[in-house]
C-alpha positions in Angstrom: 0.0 0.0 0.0 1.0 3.5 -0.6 3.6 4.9 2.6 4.0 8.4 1.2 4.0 10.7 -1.8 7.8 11.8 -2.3 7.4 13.6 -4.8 4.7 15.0 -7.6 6.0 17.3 -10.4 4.1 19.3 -12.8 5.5 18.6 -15.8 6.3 21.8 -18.3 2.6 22.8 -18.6 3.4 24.5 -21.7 4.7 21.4 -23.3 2.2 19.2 -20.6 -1.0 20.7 -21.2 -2.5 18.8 -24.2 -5.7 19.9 -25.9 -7.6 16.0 -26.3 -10.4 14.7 -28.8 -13.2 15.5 -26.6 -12.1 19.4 -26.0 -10.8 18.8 -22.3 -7.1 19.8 -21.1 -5.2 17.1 -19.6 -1.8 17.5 -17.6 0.8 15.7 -16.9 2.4 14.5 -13.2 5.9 13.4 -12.4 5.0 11.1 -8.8 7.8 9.7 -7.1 5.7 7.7 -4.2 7.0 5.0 -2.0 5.2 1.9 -0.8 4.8 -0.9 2.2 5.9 -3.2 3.0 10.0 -3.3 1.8 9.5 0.9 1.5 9.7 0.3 -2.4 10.1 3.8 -4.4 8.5 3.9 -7.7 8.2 6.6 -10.8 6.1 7.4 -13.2 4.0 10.1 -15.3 0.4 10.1 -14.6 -2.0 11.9 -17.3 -5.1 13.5 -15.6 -7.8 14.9 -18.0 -11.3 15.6 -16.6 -11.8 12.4 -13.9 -9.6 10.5 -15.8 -6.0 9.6 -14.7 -3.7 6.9 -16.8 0.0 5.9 -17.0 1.6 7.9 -19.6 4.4 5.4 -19.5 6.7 2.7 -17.6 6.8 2.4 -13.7 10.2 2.4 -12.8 11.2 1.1 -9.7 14.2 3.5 -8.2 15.7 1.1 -5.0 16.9 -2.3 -5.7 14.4 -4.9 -4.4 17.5 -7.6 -3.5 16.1 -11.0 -2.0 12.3 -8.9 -1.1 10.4 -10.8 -4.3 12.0 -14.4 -3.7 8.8 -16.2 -3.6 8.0 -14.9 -7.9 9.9 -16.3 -10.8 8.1 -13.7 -12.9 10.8 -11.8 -14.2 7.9 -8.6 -15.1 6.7 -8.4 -11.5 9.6 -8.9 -9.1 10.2 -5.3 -8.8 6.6 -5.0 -7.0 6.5 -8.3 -5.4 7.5 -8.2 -1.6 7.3 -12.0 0.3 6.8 -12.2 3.6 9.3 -14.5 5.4 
């Protein structure tokens, strides 16, 4: 579950600010959040037009994850798998 918001950017609303198909104005949000258990720190740009919000692109994970996802052999999801011992 989410632990905190580190960080959320506006992104360049001159570049950011996109005029869409259906004549709303979406913007786009650099979040840097971190997440429990194993404090995991992920990144991302969300788009956010109207009461719709979708990834723009890849999650990143930004800490190494080390022995925390042992219990997957999905290579894809490791980075936001955390096994309890």
């Amino acid at each position: 579950y989410l632990n905190s918001i580190l960080d959320a950017v506006l992104l360049a609303p001159h570049y950011t600010i996109i005029k869409e198909v259906n004549d709303d104005y979406a913007i786009d949000i650099s979040l840097r959040l971190q997440t429990k258990p194993g404090l995991a720190v992920f990144e991302s740009t969300v788009r956010i037009s109207g009461y719709t919000k979708k990834l723009t692109g890849a999650i990143t994970r930004l800490n190494l994850y080390g022995s925390q996802s042992y219990c997957i052999n999905i290579d894809i999801l490791k980075m936001y798998c955390y096994c309890h011992r």
